[in-house]
ZADO-1210 file (C-alpha; in nm, 4 decimals, padded with zeros to 6 digits):
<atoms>
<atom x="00.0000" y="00.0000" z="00.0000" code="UNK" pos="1"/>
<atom x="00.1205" y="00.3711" z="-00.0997" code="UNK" pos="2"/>
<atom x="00.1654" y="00.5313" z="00.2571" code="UNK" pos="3"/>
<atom x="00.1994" y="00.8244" z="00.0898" code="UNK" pos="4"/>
<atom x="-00.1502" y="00.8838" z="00.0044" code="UNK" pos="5"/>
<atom x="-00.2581" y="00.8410" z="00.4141" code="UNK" pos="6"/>
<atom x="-00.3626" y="01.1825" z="00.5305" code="UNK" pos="7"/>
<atom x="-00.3403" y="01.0988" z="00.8758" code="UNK" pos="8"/>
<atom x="-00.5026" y="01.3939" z="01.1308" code="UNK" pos="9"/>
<atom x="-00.7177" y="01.4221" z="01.4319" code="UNK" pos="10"/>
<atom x="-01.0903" y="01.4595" z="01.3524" code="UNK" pos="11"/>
<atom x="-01.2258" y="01.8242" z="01.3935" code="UNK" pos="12"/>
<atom x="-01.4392" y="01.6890" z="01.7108" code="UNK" pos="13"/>
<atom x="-01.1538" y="01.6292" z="01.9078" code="UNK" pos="14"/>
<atom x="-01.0454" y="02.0016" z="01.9202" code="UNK" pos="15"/>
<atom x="-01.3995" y="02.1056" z="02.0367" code="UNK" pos="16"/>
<atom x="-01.3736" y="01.8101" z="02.2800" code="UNK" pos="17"/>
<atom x="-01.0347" y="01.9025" z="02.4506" code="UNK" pos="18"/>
<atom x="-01.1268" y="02.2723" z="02.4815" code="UNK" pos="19"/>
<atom x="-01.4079" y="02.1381" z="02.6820" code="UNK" pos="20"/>
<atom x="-01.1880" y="01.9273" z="02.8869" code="UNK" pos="21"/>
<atom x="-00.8935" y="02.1470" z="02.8831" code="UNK" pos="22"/>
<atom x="-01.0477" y="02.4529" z="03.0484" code="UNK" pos="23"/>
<atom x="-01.1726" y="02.3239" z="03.3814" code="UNK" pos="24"/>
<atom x="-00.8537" y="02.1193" z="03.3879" code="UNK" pos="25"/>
<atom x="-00.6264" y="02.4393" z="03.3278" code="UNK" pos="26"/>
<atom x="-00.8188" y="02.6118" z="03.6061" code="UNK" pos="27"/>
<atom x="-00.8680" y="02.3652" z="03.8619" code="UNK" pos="28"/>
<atom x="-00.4965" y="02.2586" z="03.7633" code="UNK" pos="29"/>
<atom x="-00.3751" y="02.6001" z="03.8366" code="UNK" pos="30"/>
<atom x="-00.5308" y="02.6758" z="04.1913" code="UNK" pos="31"/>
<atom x="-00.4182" y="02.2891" z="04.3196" code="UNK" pos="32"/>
<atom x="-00.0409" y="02.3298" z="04.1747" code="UNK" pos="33"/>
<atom x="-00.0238" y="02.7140" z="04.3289" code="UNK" pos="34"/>
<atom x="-00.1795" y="02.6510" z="04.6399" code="UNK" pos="35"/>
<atom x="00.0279" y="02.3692" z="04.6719" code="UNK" pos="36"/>
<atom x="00.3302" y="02.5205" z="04.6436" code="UNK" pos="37"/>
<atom x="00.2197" y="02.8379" z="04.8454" code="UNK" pos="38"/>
<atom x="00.1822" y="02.5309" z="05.1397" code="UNK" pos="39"/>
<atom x="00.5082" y="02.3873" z="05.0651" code="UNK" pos="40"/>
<atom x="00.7234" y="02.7447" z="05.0180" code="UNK" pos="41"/>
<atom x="00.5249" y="02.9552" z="05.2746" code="UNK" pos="42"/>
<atom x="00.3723" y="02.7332" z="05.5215" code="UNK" pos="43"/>
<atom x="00.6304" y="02.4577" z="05.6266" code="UNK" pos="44"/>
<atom x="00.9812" y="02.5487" z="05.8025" code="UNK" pos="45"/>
<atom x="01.1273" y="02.2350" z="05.7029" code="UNK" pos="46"/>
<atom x="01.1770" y="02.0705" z="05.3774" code="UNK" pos="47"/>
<atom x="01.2302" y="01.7409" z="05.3629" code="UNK" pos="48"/>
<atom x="01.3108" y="01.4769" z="05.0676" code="UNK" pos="49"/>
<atom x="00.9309" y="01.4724" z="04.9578" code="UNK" pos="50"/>
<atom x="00.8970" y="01.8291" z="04.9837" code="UNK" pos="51"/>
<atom x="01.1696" y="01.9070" z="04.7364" code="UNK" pos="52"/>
<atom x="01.0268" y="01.6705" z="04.4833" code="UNK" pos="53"/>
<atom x="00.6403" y="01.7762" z="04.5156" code="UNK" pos="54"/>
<atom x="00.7840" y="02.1458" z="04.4886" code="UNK" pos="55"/>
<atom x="00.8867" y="01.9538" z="04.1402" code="UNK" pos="56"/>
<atom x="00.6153" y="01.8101" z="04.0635" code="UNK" pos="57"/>
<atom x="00.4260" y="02.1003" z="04.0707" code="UNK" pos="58"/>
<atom x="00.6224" y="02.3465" z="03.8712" code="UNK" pos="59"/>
<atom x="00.6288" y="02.0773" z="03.5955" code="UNK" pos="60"/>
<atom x="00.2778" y="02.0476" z="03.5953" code="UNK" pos="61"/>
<atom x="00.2134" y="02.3911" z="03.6465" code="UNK" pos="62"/>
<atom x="00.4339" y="02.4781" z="03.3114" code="UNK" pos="63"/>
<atom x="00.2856" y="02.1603" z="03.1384" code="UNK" pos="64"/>
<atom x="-00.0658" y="02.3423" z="03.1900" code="UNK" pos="65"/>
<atom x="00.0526" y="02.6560" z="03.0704" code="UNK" pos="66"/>
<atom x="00.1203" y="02.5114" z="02.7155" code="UNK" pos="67"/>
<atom x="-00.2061" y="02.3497" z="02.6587" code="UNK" pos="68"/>
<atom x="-00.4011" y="02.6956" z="02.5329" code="UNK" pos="69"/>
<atom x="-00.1326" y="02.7004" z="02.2826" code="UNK" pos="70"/>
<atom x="-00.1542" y="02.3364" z="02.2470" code="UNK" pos="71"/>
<atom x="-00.5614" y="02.3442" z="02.1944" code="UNK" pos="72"/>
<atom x="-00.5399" y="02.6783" z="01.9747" code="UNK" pos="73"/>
<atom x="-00.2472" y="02.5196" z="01.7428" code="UNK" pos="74"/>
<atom x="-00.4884" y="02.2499" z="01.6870" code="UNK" pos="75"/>
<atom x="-00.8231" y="02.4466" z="01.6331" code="UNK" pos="76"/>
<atom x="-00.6044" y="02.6418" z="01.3110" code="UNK" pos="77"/>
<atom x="-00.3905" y="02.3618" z="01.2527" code="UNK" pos="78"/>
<atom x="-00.1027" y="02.5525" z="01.2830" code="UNK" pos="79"/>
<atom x="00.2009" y="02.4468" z="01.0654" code="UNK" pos="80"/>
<atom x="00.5403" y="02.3183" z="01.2360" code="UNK" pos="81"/>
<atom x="00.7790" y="02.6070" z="01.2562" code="UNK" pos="82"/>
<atom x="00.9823" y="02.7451" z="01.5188" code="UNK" pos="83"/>
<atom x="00.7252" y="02.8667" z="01.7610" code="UNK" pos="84"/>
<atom x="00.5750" y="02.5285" z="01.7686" code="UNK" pos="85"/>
<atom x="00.8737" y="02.3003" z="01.7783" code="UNK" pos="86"/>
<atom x="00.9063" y="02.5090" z="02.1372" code="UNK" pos="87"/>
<atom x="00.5641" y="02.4676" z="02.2364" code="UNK" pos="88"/>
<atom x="00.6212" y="02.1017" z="02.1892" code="UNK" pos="89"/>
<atom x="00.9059" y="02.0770" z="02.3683" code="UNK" pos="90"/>
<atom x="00.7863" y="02.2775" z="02.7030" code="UNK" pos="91"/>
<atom x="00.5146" y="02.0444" z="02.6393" code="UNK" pos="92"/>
<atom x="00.6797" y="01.6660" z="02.6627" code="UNK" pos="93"/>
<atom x="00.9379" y="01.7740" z="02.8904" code="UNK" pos="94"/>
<atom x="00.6780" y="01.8655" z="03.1275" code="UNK" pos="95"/>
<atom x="00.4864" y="01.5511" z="03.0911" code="UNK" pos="96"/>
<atom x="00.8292" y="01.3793" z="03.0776" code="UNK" pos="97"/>
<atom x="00.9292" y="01.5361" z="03.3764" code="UNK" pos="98"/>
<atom x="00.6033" y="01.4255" z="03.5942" code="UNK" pos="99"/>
<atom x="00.6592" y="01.0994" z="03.5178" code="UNK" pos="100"/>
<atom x="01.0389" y="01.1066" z="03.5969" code="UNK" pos="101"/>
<atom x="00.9311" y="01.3158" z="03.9633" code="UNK" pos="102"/>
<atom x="00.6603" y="01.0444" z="04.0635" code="UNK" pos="103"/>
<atom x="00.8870" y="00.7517" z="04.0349" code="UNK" pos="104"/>
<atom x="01.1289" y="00.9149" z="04.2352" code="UNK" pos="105"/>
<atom x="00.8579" y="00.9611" z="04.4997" code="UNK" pos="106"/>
<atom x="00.8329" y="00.5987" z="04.4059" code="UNK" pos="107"/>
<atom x="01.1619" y="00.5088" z="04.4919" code="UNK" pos="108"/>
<atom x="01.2341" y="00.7612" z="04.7624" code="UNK" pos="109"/>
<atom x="00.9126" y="00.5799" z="04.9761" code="UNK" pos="110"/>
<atom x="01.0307" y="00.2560" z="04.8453" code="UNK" pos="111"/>
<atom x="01.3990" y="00.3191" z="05.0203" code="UNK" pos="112"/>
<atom x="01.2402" y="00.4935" z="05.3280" code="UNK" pos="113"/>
<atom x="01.0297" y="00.2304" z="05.4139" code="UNK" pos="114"/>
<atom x="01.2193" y="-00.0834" z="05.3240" code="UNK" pos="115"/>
<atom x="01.5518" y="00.0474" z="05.4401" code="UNK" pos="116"/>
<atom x="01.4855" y="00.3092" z="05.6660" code="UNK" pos="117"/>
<atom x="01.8367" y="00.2822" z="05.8373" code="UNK" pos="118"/>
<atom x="02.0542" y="00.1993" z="05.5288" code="UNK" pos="119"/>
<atom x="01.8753" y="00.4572" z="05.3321" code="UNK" pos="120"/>
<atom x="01.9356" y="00.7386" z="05.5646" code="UNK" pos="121"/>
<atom x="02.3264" y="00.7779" z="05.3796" code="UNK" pos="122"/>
<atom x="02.0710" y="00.8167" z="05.0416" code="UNK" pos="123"/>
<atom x="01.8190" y="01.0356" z="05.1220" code="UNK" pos="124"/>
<atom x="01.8509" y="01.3842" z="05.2496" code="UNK" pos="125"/>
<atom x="01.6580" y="01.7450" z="05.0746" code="UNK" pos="126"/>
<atom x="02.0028" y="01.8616" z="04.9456" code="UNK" pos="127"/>
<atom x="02.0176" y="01.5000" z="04.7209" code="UNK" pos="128"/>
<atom x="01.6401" y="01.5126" z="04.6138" code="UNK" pos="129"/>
<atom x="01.7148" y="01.8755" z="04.4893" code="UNK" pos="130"/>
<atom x="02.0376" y="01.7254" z="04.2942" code="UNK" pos="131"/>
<atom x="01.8507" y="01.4263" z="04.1477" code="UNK" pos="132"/>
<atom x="01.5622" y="01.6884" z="04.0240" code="UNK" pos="133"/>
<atom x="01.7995" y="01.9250" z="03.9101" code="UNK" pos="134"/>
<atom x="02.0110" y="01.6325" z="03.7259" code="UNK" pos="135"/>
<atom x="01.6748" y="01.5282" z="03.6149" code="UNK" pos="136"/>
<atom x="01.6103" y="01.8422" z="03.4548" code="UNK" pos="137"/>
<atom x="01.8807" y="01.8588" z="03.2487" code="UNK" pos="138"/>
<atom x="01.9085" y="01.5637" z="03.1252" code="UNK" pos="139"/>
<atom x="01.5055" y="01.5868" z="02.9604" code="UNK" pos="140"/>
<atom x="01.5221" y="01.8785" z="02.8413" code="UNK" pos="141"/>
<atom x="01.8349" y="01.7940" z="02.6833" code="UNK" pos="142"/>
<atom x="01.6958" y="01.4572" z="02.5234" code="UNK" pos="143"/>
<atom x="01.4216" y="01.6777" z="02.4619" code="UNK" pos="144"/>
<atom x="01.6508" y="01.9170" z="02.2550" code="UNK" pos="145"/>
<atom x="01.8022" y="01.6215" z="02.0924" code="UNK" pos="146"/>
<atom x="01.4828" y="01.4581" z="01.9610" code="UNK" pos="147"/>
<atom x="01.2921" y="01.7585" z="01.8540" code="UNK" pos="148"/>
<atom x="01.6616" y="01.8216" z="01.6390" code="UNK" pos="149"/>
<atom x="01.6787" y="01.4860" z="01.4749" code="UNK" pos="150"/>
<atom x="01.2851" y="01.4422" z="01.3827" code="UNK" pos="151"/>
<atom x="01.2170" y="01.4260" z="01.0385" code="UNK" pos="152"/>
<atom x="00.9127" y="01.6454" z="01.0272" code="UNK" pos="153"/>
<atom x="00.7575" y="01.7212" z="00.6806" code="UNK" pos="154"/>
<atom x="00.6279" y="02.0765" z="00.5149" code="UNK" pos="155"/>
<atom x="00.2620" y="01.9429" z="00.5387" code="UNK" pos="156"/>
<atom x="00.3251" y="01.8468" z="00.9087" code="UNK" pos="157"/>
<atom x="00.0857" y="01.9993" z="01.1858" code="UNK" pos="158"/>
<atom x="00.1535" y="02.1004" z="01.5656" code="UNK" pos="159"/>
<atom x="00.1518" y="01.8802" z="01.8142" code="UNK" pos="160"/>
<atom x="00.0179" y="01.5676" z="01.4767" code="UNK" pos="161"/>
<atom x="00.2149" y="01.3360" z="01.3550" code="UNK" pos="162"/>
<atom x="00.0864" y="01.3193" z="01.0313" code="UNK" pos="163"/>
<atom x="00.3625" y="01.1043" z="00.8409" code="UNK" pos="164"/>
<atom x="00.3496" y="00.7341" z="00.8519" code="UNK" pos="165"/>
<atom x="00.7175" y="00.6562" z="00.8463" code="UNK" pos="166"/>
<atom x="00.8140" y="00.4147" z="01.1613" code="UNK" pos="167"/>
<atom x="00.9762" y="00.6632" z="01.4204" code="UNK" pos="168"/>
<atom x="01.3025" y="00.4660" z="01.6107" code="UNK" pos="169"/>
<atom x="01.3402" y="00.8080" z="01.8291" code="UNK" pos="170"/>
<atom x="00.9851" y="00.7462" z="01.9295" code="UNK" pos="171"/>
<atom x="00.9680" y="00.3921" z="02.0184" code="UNK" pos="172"/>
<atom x="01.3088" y="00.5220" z="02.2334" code="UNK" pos="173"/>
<atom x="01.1074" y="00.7657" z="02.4125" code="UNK" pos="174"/>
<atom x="00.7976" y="00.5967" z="02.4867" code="UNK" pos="175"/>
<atom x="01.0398" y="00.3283" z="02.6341" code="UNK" pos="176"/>
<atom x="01.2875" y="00.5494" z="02.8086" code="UNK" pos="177"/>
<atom x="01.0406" y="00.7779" z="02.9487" code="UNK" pos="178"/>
<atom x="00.7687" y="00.5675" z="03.0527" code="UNK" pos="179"/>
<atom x="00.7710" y="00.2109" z="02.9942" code="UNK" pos="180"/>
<atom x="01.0758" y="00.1753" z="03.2172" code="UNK" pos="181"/>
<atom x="00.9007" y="00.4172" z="03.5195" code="UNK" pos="182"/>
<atom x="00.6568" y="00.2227" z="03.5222" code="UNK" pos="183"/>
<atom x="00.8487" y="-00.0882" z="03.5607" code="UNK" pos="184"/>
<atom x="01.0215" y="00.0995" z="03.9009" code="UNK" pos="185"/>
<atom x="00.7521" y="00.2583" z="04.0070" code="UNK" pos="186"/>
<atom x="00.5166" y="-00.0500" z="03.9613" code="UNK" pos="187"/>
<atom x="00.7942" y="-00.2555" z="04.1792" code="UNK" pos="188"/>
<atom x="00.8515" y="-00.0004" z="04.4238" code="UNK" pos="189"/>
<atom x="00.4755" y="00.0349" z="04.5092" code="UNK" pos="190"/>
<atom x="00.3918" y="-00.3317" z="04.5226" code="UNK" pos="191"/>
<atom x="00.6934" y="-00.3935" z="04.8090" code="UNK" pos="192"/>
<atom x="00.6089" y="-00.0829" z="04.9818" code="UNK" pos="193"/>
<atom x="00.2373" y="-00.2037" z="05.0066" code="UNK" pos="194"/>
<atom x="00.3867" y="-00.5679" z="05.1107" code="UNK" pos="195"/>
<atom x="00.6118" y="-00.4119" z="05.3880" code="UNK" pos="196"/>
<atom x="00.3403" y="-00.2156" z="05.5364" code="UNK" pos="197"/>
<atom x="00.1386" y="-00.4854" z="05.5464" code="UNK" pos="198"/>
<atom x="00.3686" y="-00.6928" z="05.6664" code="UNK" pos="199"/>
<atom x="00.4263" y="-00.4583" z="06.0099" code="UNK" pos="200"/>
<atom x="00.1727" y="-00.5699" z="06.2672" code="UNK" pos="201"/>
<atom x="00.1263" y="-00.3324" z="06.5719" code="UNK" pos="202"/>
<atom x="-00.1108" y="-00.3513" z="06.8833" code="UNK" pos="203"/>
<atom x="-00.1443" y="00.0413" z="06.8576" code="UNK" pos="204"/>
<atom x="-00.4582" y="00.1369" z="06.6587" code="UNK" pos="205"/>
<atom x="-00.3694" y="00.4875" z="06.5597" code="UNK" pos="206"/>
<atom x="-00.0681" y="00.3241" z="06.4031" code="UNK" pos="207"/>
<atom x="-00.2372" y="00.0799" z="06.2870" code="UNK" pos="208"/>
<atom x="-00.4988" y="00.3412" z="06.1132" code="UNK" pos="209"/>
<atom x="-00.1993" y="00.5412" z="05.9554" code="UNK" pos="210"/>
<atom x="00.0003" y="00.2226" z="05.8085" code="UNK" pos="211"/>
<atom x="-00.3916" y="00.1658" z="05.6396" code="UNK" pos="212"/>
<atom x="-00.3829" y="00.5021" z="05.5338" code="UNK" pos="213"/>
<atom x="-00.0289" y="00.4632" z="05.3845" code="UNK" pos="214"/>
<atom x="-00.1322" y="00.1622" z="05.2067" code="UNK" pos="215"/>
<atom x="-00.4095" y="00.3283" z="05.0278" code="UNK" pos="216"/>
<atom x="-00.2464" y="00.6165" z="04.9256" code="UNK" pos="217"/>
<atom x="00.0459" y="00.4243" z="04.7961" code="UNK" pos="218"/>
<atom x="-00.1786" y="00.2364" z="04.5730" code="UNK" pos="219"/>
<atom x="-00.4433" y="00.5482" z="04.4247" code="UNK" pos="220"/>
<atom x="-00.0701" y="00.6500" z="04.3346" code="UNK" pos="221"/>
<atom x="-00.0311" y="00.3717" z="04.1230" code="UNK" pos="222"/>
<atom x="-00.3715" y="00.3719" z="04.0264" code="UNK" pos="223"/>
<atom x="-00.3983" y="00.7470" z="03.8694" code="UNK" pos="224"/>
<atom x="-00.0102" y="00.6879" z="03.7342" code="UNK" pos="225"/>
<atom x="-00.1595" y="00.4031" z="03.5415" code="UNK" pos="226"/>
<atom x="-00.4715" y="00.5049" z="03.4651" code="UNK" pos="227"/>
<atom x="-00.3790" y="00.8304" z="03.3347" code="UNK" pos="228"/>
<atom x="-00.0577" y="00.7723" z="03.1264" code="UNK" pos="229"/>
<atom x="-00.0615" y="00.3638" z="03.0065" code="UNK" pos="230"/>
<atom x="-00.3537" y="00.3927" z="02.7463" code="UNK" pos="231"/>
<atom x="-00.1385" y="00.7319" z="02.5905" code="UNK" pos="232"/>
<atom x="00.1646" y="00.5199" z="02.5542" code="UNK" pos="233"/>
<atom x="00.0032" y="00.2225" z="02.4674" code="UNK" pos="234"/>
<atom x="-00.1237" y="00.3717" z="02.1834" code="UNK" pos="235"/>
<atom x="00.2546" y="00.5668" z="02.0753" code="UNK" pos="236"/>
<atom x="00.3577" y="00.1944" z="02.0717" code="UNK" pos="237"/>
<atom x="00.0582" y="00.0713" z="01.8662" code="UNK" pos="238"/>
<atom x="00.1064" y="00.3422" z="01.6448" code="UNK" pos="239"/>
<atom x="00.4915" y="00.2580" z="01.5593" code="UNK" pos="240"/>
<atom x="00.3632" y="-00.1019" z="01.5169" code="UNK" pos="241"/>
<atom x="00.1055" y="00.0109" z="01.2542" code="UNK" pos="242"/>
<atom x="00.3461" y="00.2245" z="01.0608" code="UNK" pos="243"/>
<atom x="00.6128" y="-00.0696" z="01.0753" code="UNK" pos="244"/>
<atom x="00.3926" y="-00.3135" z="00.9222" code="UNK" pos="245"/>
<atom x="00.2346" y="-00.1169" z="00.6629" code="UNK" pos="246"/>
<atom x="-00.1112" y="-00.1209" z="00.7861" code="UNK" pos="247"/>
<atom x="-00.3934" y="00.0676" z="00.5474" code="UNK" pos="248"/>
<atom x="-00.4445" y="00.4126" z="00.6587" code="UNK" pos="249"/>
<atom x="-00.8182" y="00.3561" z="00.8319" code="UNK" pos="250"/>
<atom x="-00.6624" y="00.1711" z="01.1323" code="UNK" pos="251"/>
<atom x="-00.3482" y="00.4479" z="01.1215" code="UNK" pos="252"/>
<atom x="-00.6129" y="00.6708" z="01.1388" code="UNK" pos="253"/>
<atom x="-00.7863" y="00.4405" z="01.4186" code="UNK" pos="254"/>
<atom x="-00.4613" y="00.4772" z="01.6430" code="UNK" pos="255"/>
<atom x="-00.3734" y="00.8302" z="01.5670" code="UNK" pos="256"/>
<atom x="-00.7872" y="00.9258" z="01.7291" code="UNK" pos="257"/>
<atom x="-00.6639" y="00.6679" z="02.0235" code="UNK" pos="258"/>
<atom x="-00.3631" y="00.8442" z="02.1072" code="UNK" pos="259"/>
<atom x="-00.4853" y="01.2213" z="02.0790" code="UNK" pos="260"/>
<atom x="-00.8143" y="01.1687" z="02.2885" code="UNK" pos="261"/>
<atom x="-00.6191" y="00.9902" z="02.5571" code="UNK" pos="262"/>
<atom x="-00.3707" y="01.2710" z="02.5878" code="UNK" pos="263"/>
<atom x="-00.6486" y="01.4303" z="02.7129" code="UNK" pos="264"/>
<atom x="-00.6658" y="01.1817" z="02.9955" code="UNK" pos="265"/>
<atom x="-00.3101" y="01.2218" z="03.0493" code="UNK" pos="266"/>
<atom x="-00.3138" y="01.5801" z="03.0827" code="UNK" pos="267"/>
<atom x="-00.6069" y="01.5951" z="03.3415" code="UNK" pos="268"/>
<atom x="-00.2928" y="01.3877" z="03.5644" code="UNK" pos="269"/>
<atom x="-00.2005" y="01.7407" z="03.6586" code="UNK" pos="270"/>
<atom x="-00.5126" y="01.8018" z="03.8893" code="UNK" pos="271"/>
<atom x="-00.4430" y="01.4895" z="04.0264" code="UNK" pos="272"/>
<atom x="-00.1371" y="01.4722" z="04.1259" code="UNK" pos="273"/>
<atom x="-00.2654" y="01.7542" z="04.3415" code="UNK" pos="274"/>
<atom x="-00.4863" y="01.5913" z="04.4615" code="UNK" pos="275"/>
<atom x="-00.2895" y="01.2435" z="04.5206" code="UNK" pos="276"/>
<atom x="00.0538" y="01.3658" z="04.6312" code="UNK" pos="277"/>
<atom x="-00.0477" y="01.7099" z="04.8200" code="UNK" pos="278"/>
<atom x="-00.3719" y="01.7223" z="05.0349" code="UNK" pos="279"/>
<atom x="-00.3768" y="01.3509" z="05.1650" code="UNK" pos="280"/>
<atom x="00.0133" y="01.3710" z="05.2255" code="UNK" pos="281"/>
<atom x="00.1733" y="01.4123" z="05.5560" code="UNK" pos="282"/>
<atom x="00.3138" y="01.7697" z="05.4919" code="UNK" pos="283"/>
<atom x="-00.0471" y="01.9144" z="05.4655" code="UNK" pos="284"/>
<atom x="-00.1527" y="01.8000" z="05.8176" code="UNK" pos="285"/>
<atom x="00.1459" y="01.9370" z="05.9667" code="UNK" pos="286"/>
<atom x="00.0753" y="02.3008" z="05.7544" code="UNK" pos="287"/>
<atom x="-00.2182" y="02.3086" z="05.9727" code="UNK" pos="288"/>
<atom x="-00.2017" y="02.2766" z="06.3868" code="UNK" pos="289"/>
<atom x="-00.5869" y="02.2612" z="06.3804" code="UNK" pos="290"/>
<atom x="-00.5886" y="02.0067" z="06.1120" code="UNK" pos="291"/>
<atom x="-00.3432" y="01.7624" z="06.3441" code="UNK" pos="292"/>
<atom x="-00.5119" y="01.8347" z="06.6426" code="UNK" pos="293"/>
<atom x="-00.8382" y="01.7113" z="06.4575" code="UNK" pos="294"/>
<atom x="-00.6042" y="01.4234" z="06.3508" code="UNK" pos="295"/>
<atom x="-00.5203" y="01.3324" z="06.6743" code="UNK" pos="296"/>
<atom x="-00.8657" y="01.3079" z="06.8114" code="UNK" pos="297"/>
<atom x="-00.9982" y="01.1116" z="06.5189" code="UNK" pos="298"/>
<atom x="-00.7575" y="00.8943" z="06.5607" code="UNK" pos="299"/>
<atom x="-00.7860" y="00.8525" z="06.9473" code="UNK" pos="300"/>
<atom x="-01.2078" y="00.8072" z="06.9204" code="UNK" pos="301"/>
<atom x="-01.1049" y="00.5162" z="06.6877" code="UNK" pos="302"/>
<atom x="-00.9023" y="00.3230" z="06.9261" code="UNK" pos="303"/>
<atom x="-01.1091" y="00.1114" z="07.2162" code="UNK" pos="304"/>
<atom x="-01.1926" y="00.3266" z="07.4802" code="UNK" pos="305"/>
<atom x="-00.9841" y="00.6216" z="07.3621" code="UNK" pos="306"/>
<atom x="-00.6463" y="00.4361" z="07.5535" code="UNK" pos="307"/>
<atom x="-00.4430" y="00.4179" z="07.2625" code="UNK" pos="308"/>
<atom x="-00.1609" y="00.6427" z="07.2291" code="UNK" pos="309"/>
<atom x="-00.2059" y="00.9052" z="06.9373" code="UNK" pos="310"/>
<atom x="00.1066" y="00.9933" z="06.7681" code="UNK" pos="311"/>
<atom x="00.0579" y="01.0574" z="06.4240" code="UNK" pos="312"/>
<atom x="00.4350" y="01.2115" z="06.4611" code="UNK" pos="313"/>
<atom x="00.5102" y="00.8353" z="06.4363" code="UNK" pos="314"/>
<atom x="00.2954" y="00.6790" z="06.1628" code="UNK" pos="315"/>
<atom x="00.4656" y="00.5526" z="05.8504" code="UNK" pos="316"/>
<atom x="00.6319" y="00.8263" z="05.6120" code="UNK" pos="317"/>
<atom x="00.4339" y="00.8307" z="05.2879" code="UNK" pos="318"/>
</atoms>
């Protein structure tokens, strides 16, 4: 089959369906991620390792949100590639690149804490979560750099479409580098941290309540990470198999709808990683003296006859 002759584009519903999507996401996006970090950089004297990497986390999804007007309005006038848009793409995957790279740290920063809480101690401080982010950095938006450089992208070529069918190796490399293989340490580092939790019996309820509590938000982590990012990439790989094998264009076309609309899913990640890694986190209740006090006495009417010591000081880090 001629590949040539595939016009492969998203279908004009999709634009009117992610400015629907994308404006309560942009706004409810931007008062979690700056309230957030008005908690983290106002409210708490000290930072710790998950601090420093939600303080991260939030200023990549904060500028990943910022692109997505330009993103929705290149895509309304199907803009042509040119200079302002090979930018806009590139704040716009390193962003989303960058998420995924600051939860599995989380990921594996928990996973350390927990398993080897003594040993780990040597690995973990603020001063080497800000060097890993930093390093981080760097290195995607310099792979970034690289791979918006060596992309063969044609005349006819829309923002933010990949309308040839030619196999793309730097692609498949991407999808693989940046999330197949987080999701592989994230995936293992969430399943043991649930295992050692559960694992730890203690007499004391409050505890007891918090090591529960750890356990569940350990695994809505996983859950959203999954949820919002594995159809996206599933599809980026489907895709490179399609255009490897010289599929006909209808089920090209098939993938290429599959892939856009769940962008749209993977985009929405940045209201909930607000919502996952900020207001149920540890850091939050200690923002607020009220908020631990109410902690505390939760946590001592759920214990038999109110003996139990409270000390949510001492639950499990999460």
């Amino acid at each position: 089959m001629n590949h040539s002759s595939c016009n492969i584009t998203a279908y004009e519903i999709f634009s009117v369906f992610q400015l629907c999507v994308y404006i309560p996401v942009l706004v409810l996006g931007i008062v979690l991620n700056v309230l957030a970090l008005w908690v983290f950089c106002c409210k708490l004297g000290k930072w710790i390792e998950t601090t420093v990497y939600m303080v991260n986390l939030a200023v990549a999804d904060c500028l990943l949100l910022f692109t997505l007007p330009f993103k929705t309005l290149s895509q309304f006038q199907h803009l042509k590639v040119d200079g302002w848009c090979l930018v806009l793409e590139g704040g716009y995957f390193t962003n989303r690149f960058m998420s995924i790279g600051i939860i599995t740290l989380i990921a594996a920063d928990r996973y350390l804490a927990i398993k080897y809480p003594l040993r780990s101690k040597a690995l973990r401080s603020p001063l080497k979560a800000a060097f890993a982010s930093g390093v981080l950095w760097i290195v995607i938006i310099c792979a970034t750099c690289l791979i918006k450089s060596f992309e063969d992208r044609r005349e006819n070529d829309f923002c933010f479409e990949k309308s040839s069918v030619t196999p793309s190796v730097i692609t498949l490399c991407t999808i693989i580098v940046g999330f197949f293989i987080p999701l592989l340490i994230l995936s293992y580092c969430s399943i043991q941290i649930i295992a050692e939790l559960r694992r730890k019996k203690t007499d004391n309820c409050c505890n007891e309540m918090l090591t529960r509590k750890a356990v569940y938000i350990v695994s809505a982590n996983m859950a959203v990470f999954i949820i919002c990012f594995f159809p996206l990439y599933v599809g980026h790989l489907l895709r490179f198999i399609l255009d490897s094998v010289s599929s006909d264009c209808s089920a090209i076309q098939s993938i290429n709808n599959f892939v856009h609309f769940s962008s749209i899913l993977a985009n929405t990640n940045c209201c909930l990683d607000a919502i996952c890694y900020y207001f149920v986190n540890k850091e939050f209740k200690e923002a607020s003296p009220k908020e631990e006090m109410g902690w505390s006495r939760t946590c001592c009417a759920a214990c038999p006859g109110g003996t139990a010591p409270c000390c949510p000081s001492q639950g499990q880090w999460v």
